[in-house]
N, C-alpha and C positions, 0 to 999 in steps of 0.2 A: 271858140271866139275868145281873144286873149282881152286884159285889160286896156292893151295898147291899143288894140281895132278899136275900143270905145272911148277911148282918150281921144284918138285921134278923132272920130265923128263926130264929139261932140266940140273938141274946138274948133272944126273944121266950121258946125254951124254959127258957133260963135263968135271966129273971126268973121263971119259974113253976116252978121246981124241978124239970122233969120227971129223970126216972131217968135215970140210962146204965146201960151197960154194956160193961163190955172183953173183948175176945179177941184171943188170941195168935195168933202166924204161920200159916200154914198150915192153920187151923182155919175151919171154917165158921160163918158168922152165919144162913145160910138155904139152903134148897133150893126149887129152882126146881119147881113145881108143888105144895109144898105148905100146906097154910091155916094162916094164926098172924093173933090178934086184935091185931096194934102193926104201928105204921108205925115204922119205922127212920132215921134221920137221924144221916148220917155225923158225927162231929166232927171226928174228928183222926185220921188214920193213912193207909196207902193199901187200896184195896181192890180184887178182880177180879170181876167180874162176866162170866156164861155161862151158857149151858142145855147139855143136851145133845140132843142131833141123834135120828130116828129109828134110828139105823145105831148108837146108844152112844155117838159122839164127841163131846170139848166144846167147843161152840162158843165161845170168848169173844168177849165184846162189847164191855167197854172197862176201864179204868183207871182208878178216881176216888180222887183225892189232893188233896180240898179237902172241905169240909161241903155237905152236900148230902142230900136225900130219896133213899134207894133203894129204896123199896119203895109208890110211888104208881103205881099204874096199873091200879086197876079201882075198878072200882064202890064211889062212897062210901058206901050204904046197909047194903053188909053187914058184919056185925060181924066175920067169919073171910073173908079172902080168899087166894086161893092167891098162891103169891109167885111174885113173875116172872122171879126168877135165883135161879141159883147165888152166893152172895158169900162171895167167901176173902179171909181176910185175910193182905194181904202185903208188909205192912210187919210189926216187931217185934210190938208191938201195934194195935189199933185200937179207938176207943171211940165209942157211937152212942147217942143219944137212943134212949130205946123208950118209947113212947106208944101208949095202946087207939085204934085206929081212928075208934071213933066220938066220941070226947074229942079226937081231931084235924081230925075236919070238923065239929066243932060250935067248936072255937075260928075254922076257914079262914070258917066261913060267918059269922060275928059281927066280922068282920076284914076289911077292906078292903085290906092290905098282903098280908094271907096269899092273898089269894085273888087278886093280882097275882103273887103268887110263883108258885101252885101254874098260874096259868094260861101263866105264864113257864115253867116246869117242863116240861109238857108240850108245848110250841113248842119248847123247848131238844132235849127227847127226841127227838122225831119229824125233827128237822132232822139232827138228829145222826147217827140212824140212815139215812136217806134219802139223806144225805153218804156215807157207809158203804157201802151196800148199793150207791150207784151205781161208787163205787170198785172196790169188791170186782167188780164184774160186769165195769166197762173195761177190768181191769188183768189181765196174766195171773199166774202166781203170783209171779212178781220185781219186777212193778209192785207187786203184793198187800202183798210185801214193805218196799221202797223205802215206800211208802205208812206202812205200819204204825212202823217207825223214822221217819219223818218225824213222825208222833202222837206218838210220845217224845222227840225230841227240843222237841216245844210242851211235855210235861208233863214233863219228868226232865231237862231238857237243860239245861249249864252252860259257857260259852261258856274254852276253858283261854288263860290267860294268854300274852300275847302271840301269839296264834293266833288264827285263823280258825277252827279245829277245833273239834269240838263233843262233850262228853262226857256220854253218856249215864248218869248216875249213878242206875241201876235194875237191881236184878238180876235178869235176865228170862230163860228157859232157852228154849231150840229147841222145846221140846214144847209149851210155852205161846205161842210165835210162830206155829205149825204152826194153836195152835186158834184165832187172832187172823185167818190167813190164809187162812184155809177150807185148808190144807193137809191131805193124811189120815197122808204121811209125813213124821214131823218129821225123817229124817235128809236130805228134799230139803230141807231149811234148811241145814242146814250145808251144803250143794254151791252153795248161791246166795251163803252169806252170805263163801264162798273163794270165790264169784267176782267179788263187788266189793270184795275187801280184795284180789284180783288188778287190778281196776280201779283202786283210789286211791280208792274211794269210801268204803271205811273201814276202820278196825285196830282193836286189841285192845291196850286197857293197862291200867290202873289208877289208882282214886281213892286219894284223900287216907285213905282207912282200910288202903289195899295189895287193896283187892278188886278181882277181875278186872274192865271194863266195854267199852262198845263206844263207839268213836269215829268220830264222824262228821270223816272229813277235807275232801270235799268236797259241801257242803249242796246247789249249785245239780246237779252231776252224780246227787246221786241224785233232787233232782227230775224229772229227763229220763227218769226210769223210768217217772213217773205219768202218767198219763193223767187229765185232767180233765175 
């Protein structure tokens, strides 16, 4: 999915007025299993997406911190569809397009651009997860790991001055890594994460606000965790 597919969707809602709406940190936009008549469409903020597991735990699934549909994925005929995540938001704020369902596939079906997105959309998805899912199976939880900071440093990662170092500018806690890596105990996070800051593979300092973050000191040795 190009930058243009998402230029183009979101002026597309914004020449038509559609509504937003905002919410704050930590707060949820949706619950995974239940039915709401709008399709959601991130604008601005970051947000987590997850279900939870037969067992109670939550699984997260990824990190979306650009504009973007999260709530396509079933059937466009029906008016109430159940949602397919969990989405917290977790940045300051976050604010999303909200459009009736069926006012949204009646503009994709009369559109030729939208309906190059939504077909990009679901290719993006299924790739994404399938990338995921093969990781998640090759790697054992340290790869899991390695893996999962590797996806942060593509989406939150800021290269620091005069360095090769890479800083993670995301606040992201052990319990929320735990449910990124199919881990069930987040405190085996912290014994992996002293073991590559015992490696050189990375440290702990701080952004330009004084907040604590994770730095990646060397990119290529934590590739040699994953398994591809």
């Amino acid at each position: 999915m190009t930058n243009k597919d998402i230029d183009y969707l979101v002026n597309f809602l914004k020449d038509r007025q559609i509504s937003t709406i905002t919410k704050d940190y930590h707060t949820y936009l949706t619950f995974h299993g239940l039915k709401a008549a709008s399709v959601f469409i991130l604008k601005d903020g970051i947000i987590k997406t997850s279900v939870i597991l037969q067992d109670g735990r939550e699984f997260n699934i990824s990190y979306i911190n650009q504009p973007d549909v999260i709530s396509l994925l079933h059937d466009e005929a029906l008016q109430y569809d159940e949602q397919p995540f969990n989405v917290r938001i977790e940045s300051e704020k976050a604010t999303f397009y909200q459009i009736n369902r069926v006012n949204f596939w009646k503009y994709v079906n009369n559109n030729s651009q939208l309906q190059n997105y939504v077909k990009q959309y679901y290719r993006h998805r299924l790739s994404e997860n399938f990338s995921r899912l093969q990781r998640l199976t090759m790697n054992g939880k340290l790869g899991a790991l390695a893996n999962f900071l590797r996806d942060m440093v593509l989406k939150f990662g800021t290269s620091l001055p005069n360095s090769s170092k890479i800083l993670i500018d995301f606040d992201v806690t052990n319990e929320d890594i735990a449910g990124f890596c199919g881990i069930a105990n987040y405190a085996s996070v912290s014994r992996m994460m002293r073991k590559l800051k015992e490696e050189e593979v990375i440290e702990f300092g701080k952004n330009s606000k004084g907040k604590r973050r994770i730095i990646i000191r060397d990119v290529q040795k934590l590739d040699d965790y994953i398994a591809y």
